[in-house]
N, CA, C and O atoms as a GROMACS GRO file, in nm:
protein
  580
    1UNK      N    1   6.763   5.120  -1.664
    1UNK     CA    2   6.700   5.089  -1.538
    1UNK      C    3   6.589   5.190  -1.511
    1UNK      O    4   6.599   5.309  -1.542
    2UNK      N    5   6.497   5.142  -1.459
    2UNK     CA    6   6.408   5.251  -1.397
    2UNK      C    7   6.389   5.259  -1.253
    2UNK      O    8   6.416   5.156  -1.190
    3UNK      N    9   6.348   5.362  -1.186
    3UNK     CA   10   6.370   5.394  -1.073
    3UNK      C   11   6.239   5.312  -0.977
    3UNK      O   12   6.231   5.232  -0.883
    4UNK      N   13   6.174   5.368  -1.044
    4UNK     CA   14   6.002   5.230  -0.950
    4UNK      C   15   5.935   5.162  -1.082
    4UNK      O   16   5.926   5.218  -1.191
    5UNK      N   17   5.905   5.078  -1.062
    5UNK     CA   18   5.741   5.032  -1.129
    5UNK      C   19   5.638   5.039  -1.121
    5UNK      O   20   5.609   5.046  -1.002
    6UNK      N   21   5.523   5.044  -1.203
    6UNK     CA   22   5.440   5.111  -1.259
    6UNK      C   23   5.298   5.041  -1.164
    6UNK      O   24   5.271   4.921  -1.161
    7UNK      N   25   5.233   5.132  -1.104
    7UNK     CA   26   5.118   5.087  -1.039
    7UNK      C   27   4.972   5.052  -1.160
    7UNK      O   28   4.938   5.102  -1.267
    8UNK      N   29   4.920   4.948  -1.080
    8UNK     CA   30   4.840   4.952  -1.220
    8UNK      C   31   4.724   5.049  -1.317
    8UNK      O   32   4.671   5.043  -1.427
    9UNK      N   33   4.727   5.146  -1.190
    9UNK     CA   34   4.617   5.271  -1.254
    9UNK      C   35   4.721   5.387  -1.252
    9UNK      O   36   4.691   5.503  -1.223
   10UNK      N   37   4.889   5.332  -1.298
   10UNK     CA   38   4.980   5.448  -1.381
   10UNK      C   39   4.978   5.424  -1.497
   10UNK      O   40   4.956   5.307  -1.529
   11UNK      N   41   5.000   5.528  -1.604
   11UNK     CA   42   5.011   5.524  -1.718
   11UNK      C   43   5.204   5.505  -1.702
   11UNK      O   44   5.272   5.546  -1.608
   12UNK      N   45   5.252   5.429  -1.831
   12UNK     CA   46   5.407   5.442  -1.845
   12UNK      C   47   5.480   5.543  -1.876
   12UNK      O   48   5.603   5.549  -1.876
   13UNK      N   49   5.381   5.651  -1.910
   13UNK     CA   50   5.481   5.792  -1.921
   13UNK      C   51   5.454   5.868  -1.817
   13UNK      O   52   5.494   5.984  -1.823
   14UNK      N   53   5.377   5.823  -1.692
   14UNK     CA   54   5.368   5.872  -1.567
   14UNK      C   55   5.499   5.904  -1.465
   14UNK      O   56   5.555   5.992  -1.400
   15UNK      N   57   5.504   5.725  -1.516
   15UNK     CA   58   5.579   5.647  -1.359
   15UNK      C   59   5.735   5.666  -1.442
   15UNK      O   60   5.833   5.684  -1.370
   16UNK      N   61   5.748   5.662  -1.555
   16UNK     CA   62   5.894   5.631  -1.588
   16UNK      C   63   5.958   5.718  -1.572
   16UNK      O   64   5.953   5.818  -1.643
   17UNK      N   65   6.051   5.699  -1.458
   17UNK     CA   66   6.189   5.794  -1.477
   17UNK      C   67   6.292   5.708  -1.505
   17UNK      O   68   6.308   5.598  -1.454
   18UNK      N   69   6.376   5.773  -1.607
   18UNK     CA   70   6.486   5.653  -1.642
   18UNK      C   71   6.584   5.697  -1.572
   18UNK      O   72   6.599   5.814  -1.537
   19UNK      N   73   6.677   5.578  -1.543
   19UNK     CA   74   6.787   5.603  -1.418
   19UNK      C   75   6.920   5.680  -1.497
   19UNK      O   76   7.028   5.708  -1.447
   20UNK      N   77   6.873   5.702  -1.637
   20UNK     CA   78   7.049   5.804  -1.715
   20UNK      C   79   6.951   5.942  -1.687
   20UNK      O   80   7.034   6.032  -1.695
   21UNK      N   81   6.842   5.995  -1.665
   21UNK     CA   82   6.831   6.094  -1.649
   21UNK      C   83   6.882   6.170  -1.509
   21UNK      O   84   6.922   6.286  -1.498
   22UNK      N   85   6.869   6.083  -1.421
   22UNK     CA   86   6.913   6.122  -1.272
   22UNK      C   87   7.069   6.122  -1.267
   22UNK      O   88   7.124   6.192  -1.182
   23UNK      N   89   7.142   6.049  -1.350
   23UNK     CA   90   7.284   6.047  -1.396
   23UNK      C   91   7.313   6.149  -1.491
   23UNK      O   92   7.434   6.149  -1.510
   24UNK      N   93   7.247   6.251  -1.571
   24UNK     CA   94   7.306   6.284  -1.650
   24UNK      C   95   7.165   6.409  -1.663
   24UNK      O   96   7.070   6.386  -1.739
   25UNK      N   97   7.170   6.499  -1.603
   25UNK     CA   98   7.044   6.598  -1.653
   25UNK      C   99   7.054   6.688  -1.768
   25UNK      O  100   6.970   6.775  -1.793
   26UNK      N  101   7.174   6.659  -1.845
   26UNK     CA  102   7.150   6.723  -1.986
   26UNK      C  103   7.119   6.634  -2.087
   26UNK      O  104   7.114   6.654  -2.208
   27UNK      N  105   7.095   6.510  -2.012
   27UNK     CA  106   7.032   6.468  -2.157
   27UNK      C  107   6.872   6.552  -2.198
   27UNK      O  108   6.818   6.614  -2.106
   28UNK      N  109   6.812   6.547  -2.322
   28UNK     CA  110   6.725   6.586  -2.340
   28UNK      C  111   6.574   6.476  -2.412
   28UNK      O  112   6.537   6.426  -2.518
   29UNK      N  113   6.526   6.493  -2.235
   29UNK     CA  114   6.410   6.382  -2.187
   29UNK      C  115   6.309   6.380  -2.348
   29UNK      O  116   6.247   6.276  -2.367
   30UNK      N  117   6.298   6.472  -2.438
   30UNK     CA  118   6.185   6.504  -2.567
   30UNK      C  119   6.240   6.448  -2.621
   30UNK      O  120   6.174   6.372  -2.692
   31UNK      N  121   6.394   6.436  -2.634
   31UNK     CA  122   6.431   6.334  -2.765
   31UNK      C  123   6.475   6.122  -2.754
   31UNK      O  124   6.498   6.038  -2.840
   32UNK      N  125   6.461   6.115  -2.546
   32UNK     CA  126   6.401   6.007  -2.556
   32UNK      C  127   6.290   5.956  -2.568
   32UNK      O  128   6.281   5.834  -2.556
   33UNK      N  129   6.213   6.009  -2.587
   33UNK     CA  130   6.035   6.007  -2.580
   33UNK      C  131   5.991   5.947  -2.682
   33UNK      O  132   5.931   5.842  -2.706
   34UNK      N  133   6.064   6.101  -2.782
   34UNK     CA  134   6.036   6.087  -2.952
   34UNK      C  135   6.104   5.933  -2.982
   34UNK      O  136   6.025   5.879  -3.060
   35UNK      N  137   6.207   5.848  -2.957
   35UNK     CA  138   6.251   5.792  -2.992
   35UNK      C  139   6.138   5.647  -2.933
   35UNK      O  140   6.079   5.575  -3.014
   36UNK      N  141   6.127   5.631  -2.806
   36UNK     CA  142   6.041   5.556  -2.749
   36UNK      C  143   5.866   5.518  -2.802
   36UNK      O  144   5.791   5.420  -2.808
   37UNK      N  145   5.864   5.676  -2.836
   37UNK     CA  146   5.723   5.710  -2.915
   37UNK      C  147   5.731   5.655  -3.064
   37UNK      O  148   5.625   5.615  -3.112
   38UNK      N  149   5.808   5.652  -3.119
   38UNK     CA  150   5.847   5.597  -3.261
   38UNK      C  151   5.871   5.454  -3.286
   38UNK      O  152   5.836   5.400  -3.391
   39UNK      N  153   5.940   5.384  -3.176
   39UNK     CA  154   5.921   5.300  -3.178
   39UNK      C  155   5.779   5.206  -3.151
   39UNK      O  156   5.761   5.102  -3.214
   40UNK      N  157   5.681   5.255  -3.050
   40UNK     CA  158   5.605   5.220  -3.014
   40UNK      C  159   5.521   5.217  -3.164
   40UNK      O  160   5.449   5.123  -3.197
   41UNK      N  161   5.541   5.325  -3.239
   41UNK     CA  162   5.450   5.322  -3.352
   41UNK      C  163   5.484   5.242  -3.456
   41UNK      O  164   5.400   5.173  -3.512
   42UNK      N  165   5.637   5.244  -3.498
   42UNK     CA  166   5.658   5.142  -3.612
   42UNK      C  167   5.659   4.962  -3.551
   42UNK      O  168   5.652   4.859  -3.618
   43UNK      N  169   5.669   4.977  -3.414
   43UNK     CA  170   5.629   4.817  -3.379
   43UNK      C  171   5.453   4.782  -3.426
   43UNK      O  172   5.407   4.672  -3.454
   44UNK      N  173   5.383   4.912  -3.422
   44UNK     CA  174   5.208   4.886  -3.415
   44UNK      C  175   5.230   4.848  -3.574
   44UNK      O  176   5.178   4.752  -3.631
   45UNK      N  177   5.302   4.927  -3.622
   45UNK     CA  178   5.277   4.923  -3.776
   45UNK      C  179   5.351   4.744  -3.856
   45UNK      O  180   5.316   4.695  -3.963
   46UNK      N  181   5.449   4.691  -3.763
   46UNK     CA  182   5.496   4.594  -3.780
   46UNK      C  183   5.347   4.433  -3.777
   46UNK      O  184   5.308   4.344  -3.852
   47UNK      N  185   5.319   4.489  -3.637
   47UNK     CA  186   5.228   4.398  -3.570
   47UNK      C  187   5.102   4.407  -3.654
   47UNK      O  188   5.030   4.310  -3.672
   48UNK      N  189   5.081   4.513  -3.699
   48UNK     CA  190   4.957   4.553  -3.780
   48UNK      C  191   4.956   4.462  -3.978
   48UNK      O  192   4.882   4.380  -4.034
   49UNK      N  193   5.098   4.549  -4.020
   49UNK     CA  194   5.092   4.478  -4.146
   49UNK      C  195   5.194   4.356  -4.171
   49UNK      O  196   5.194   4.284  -4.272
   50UNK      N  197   5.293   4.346  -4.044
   50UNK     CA  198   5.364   4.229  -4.103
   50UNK      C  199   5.367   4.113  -4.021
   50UNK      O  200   5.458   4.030  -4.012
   51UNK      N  201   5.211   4.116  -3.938
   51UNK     CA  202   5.224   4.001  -3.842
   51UNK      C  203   5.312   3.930  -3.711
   51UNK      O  204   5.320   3.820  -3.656
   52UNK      N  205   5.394   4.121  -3.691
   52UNK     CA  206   5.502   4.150  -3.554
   52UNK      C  207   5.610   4.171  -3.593
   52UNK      O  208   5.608   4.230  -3.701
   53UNK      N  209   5.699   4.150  -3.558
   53UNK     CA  210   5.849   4.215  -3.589
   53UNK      C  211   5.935   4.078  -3.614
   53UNK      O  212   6.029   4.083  -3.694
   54UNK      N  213   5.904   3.953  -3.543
   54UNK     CA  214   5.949   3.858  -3.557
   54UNK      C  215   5.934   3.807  -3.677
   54UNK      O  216   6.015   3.726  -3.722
   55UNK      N  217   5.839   3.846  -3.737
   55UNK     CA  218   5.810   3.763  -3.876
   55UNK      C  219   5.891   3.881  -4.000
   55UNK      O  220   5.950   3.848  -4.102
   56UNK      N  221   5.868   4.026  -3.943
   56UNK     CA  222   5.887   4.116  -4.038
   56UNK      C  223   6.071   4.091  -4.061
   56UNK      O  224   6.139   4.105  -4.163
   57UNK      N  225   6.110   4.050  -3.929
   57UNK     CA  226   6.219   3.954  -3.940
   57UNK      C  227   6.316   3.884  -4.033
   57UNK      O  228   6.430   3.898  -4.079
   58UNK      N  229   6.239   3.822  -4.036
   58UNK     CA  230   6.243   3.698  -4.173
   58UNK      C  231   6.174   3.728  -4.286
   58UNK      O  232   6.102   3.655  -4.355
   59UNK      N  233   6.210   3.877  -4.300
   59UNK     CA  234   6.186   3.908  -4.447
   59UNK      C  235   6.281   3.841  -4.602
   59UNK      O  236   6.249   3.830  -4.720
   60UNK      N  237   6.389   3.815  -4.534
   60UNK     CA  238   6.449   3.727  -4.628
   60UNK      C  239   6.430   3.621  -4.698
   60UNK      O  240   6.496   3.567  -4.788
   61UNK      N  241   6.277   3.585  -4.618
   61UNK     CA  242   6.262   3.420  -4.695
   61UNK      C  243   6.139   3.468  -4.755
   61UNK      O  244   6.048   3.386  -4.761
   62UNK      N  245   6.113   3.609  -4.809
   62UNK     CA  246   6.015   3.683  -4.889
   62UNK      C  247   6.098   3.729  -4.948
   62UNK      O  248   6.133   3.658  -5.042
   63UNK      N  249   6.162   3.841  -4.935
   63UNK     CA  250   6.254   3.939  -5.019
   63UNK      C  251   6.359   3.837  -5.150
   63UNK      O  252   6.387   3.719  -5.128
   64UNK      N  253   6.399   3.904  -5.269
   64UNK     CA  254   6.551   3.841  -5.283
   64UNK      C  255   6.473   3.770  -5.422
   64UNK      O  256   6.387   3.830  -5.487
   65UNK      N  257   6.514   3.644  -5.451
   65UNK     CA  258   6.512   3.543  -5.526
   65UNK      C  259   6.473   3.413  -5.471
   65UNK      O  260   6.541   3.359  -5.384
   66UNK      N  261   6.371   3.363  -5.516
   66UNK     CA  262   6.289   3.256  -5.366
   66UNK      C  263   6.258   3.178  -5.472
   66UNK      O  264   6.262   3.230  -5.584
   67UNK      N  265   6.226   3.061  -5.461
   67UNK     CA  266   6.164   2.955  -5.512
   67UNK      C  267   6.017   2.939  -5.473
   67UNK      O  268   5.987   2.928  -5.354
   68UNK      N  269   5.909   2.937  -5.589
   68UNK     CA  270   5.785   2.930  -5.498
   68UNK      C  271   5.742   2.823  -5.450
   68UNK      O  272   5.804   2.718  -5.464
   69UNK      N  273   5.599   2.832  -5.367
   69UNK     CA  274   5.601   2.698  -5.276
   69UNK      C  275   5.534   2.557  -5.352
   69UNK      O  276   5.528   2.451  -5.290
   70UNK      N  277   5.480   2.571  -5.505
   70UNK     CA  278   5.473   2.491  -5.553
   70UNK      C  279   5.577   2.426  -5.668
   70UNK      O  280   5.535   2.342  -5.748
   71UNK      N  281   5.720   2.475  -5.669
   71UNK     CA  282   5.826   2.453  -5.704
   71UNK      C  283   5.827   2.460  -5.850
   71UNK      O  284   5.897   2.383  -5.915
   72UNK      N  285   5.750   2.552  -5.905
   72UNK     CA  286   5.759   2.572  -6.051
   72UNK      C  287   5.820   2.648  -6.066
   72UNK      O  288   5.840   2.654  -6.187
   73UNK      N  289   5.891   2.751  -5.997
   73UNK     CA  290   5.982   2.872  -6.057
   73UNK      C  291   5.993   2.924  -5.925
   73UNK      O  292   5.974   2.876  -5.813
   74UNK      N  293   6.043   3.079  -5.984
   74UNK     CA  294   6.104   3.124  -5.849
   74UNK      C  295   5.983   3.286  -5.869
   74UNK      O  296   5.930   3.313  -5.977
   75UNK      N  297   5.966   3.354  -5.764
   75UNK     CA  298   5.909   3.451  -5.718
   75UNK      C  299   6.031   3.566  -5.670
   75UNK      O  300   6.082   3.556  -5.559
   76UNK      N  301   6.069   3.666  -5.757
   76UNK     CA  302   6.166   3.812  -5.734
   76UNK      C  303   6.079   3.896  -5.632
   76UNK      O  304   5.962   3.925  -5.659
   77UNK      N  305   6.128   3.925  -5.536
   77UNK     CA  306   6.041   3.998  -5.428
   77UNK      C  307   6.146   4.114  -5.408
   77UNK      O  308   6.261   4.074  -5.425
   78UNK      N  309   6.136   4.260  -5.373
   78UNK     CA  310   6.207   4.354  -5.310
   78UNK      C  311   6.110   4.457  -5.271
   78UNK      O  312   5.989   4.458  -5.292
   79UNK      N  313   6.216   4.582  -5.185
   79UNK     CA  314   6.112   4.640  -5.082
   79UNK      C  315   6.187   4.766  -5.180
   79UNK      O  316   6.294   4.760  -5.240
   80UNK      N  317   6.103   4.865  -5.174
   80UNK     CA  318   6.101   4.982  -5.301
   80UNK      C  319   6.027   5.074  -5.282
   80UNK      O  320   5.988   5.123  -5.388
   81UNK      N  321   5.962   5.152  -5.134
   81UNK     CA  322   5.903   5.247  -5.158
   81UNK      C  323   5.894   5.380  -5.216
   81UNK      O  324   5.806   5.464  -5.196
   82UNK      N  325   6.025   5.389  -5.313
   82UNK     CA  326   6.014   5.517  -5.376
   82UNK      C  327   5.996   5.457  -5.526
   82UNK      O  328   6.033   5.546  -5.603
   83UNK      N  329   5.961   5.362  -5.587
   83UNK     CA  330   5.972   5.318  -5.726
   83UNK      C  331   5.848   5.395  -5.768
   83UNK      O  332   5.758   5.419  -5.687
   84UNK      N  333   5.846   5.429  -5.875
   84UNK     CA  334   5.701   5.455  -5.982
   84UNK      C  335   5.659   5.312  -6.022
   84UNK      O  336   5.555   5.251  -5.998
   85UNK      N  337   5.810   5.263  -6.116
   85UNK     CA  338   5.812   5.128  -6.191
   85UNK      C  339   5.916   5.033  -6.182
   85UNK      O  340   6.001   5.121  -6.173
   86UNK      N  341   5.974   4.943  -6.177
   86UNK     CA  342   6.065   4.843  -6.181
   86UNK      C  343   6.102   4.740  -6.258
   86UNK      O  344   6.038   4.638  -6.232
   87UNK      N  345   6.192   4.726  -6.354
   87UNK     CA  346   6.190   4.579  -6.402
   87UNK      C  347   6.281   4.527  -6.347
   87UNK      O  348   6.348   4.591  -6.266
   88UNK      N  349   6.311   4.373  -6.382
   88UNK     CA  350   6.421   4.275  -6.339
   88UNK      C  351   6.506   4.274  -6.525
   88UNK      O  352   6.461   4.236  -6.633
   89UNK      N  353   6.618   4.325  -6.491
   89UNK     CA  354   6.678   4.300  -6.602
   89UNK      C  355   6.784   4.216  -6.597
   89UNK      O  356   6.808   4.174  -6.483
   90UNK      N  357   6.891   4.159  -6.724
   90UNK     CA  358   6.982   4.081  -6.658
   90UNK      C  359   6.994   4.041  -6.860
   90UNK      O  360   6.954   4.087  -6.967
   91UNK      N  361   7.089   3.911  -6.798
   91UNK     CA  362   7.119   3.851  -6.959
   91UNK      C  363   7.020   3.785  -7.002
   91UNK      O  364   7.021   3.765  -7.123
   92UNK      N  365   6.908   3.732  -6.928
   92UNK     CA  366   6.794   3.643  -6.961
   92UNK      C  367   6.734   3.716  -7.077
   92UNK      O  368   6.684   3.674  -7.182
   93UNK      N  369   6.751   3.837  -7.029
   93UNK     CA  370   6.650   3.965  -7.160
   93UNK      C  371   6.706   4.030  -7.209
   93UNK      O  372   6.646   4.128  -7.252
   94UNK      N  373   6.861   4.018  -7.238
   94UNK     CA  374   6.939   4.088  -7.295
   94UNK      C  375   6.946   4.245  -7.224
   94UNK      O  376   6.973   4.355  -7.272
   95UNK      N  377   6.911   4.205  -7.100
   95UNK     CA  378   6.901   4.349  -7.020
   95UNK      C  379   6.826   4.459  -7.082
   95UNK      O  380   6.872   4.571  -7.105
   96UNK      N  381   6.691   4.413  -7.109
   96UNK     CA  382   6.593   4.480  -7.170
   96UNK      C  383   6.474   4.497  -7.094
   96UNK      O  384   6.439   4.398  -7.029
   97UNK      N  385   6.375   4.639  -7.083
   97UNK     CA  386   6.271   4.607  -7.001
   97UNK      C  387   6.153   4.542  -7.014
   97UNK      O  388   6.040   4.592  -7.016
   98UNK      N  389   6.178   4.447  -7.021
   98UNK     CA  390   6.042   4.320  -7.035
   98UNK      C  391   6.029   4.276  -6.925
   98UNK      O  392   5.934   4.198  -6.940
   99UNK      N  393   6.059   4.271  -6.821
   99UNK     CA  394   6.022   4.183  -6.728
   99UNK      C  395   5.968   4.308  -6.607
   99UNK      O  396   6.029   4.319  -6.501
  100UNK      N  397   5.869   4.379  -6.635
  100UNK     CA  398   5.800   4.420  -6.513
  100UNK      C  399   5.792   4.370  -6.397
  100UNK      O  400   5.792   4.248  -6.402
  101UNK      N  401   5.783   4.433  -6.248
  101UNK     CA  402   5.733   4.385  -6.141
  101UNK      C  403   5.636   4.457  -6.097
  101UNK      O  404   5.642   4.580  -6.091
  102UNK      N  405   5.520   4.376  -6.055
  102UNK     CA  406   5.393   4.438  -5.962
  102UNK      C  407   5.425   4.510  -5.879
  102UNK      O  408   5.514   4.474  -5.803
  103UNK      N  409   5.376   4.610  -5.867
  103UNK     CA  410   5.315   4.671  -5.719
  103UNK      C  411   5.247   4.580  -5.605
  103UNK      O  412   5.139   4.524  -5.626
  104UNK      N  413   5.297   4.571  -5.516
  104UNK     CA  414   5.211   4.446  -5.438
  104UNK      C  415   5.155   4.547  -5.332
  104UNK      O  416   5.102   4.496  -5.233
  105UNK      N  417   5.160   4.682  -5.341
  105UNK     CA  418   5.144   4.739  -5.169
  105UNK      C  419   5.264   4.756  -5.068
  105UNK      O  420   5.351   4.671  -5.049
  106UNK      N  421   5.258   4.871  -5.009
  106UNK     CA  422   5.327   4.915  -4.872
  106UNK      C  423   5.483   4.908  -4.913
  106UNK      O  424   5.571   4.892  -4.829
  107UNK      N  425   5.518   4.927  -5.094
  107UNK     CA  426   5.649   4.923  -5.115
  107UNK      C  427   5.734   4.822  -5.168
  107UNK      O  428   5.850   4.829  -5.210
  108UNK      N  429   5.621   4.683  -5.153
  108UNK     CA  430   5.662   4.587  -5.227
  108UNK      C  431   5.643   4.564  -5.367
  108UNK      O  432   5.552   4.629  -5.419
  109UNK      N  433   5.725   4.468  -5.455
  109UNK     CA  434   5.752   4.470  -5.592
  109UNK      C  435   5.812   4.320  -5.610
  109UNK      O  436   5.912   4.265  -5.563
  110UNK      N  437   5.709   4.279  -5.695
  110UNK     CA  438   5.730   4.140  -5.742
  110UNK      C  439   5.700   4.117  -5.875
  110UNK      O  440   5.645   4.193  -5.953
  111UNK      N  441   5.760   3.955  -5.902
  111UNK     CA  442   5.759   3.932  -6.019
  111UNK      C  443   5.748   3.796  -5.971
  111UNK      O  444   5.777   3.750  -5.861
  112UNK      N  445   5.688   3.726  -6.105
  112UNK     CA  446   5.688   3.536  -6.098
  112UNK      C  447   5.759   3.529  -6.216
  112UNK      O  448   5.731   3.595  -6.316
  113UNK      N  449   5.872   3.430  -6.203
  113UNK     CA  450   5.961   3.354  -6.323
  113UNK      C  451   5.944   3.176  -6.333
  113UNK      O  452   6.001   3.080  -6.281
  114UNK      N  453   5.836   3.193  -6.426
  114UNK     CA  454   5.772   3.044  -6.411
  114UNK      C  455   5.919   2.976  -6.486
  114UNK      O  456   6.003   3.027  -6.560
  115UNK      N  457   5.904   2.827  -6.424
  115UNK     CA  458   5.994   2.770  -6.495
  115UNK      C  459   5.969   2.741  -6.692
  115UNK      O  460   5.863   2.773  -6.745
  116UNK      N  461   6.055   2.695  -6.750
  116UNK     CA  462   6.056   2.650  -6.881
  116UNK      C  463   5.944   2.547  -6.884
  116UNK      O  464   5.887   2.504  -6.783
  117UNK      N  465   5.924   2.521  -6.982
  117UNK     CA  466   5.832   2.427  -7.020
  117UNK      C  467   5.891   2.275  -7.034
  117UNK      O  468   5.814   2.179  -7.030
  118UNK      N  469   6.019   2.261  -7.049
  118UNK     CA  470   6.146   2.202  -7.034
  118UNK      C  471   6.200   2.186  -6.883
  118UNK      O  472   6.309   2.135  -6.862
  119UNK      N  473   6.131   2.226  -6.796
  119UNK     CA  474   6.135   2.208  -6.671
  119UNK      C  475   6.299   2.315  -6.622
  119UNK      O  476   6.352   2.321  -6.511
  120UNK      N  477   6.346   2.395  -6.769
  120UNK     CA  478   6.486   2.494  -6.719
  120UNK      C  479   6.414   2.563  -6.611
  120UNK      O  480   6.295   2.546  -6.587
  121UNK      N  481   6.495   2.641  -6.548
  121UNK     CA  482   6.435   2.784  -6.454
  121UNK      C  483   6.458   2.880  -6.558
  121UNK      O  484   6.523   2.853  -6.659
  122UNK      N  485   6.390   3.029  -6.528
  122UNK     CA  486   6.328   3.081  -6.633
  122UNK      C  487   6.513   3.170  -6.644
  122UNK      O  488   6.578   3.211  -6.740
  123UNK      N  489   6.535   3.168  -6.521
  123UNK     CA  490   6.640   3.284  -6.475
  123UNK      C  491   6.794   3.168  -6.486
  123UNK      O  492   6.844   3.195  -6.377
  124UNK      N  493   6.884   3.070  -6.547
  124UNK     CA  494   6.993   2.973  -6.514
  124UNK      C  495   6.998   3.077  -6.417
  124UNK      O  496   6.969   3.196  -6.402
  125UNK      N  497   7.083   2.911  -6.316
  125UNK     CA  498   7.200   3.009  -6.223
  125UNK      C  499   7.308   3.056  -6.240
  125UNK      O  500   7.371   2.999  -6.329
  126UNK      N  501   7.359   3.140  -6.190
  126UNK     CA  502   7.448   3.212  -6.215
  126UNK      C  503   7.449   3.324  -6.308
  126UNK      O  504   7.554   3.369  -6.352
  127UNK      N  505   7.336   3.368  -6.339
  127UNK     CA  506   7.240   3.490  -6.455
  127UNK      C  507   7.298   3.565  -6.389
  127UNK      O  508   7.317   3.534  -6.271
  128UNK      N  509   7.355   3.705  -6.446
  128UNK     CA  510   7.375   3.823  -6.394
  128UNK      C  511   7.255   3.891  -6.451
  128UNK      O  512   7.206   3.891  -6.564
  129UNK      N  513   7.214   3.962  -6.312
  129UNK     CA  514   7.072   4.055  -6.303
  129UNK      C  515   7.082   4.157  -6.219
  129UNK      O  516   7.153   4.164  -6.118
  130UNK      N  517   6.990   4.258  -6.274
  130UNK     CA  518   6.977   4.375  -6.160
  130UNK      C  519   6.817   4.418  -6.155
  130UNK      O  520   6.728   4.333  -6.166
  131UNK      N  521   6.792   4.553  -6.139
  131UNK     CA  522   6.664   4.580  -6.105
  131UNK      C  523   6.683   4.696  -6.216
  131UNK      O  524   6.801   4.730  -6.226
  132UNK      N  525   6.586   4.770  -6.310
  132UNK     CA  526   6.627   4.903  -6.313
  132UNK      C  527   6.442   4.956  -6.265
  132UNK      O  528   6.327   4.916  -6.286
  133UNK      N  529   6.512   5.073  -6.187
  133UNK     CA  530   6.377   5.162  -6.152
  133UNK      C  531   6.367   5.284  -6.158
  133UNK      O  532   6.461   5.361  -6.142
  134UNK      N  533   6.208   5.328  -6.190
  134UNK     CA  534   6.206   5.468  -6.177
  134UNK      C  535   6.186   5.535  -6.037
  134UNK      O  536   6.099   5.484  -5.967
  135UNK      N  537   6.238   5.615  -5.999
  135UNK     CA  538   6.178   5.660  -5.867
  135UNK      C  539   6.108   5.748  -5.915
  135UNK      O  540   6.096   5.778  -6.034
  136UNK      N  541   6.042   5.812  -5.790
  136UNK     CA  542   5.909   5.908  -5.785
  136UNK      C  543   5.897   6.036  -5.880
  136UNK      O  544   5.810   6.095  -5.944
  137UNK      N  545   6.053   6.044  -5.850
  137UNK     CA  546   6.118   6.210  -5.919
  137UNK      C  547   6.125   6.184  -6.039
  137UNK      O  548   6.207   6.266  -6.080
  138UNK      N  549   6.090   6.115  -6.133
  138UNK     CA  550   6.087   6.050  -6.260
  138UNK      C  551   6.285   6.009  -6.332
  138UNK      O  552   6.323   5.993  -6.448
  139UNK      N  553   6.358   6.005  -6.209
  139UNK     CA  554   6.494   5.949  -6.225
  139UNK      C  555   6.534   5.814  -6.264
  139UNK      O  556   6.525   5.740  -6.166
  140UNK      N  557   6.575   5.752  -6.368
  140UNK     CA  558   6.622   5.579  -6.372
  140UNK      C  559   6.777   5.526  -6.309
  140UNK      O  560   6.895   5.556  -6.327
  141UNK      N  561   6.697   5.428  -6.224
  141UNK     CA  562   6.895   5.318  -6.150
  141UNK      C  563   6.833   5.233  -6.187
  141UNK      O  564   6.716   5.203  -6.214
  142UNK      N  565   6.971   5.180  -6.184
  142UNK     CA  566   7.025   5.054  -6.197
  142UNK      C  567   7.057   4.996  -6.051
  142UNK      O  568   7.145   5.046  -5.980
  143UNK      N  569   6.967   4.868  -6.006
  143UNK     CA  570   7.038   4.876  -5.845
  143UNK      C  571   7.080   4.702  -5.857
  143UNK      O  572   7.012   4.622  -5.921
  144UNK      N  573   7.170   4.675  -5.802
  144UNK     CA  574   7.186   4.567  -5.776
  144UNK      C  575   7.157   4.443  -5.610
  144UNK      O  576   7.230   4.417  -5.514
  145UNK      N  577   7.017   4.398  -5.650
  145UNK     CA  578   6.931   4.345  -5.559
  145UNK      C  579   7.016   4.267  -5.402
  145UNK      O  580   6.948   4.216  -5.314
   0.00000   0.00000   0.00000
């Protein structure tokens, strides 16, 4: 709750007193701020690169194992900001690193698995797969997506 609302030539870190501070004066007002302030920034950063929070949302129907939108195969998407490198390994490749994923930016990592020429998918279902990556520190996992 807040105690008044905000006139229109107040700024919001003017006018806001929050009503747990008047309840509780040991909380410490810098570390709701920081938290308020952080948010304010990773929402800009949402709205900025992922088109708001609602969409950044529904990262699931990006992330994962997806089918692409012209139904020839599927598109491997995951979020990885500490990778150097990544492959998709699994039984398809005898769990070997052949199957690189791009760098797409801001942490993302993809791959396209066109279908067979035979119209198979490149990946059957039910393939056991994982990821293996390097992180930054030049360390290799094994992660399971």
């Amino acid at each position: 709750h807040f105690s008044k609302r905000p006139s229109s030539s107040t700024s919001c870190a003017a006018w806001m007193t929050l009503k747990c501070f008047e309840l509780d004066r040991s909380l410490p007002q810098h570390a709701i701020w920081n938290r308020v302030n952080g948010f304010k920034h990773w929402k800009g950063v949402f709205d900025d690169k992922e088109g708001g929070i609602g969409k950044f949302a529904e990262g699931y129907k990006i992330f994962g194992m997806n089918r692409n939108e012209a139904d020839t195969g599927f598109i491997f998407r995951e979020y990885l900001p500490g990778a150097k490198q990544v492959f998709l390994i699994g039984e398809f490749n005898n769990w070997e690193n052949t199957t690189p994923l791009k760098n797409e930016g801001y942490g993302r990592w993809s791959v396209e698995l066109p279908d067979k020429a035979s119209g198979e998918f490149m990946i059957p279902h039910k393939t056991k797969y994982k990821m293996r990556l390097e992180s930054n520190d030049g360390a290799w996992y094994d992660r399971v997506p």
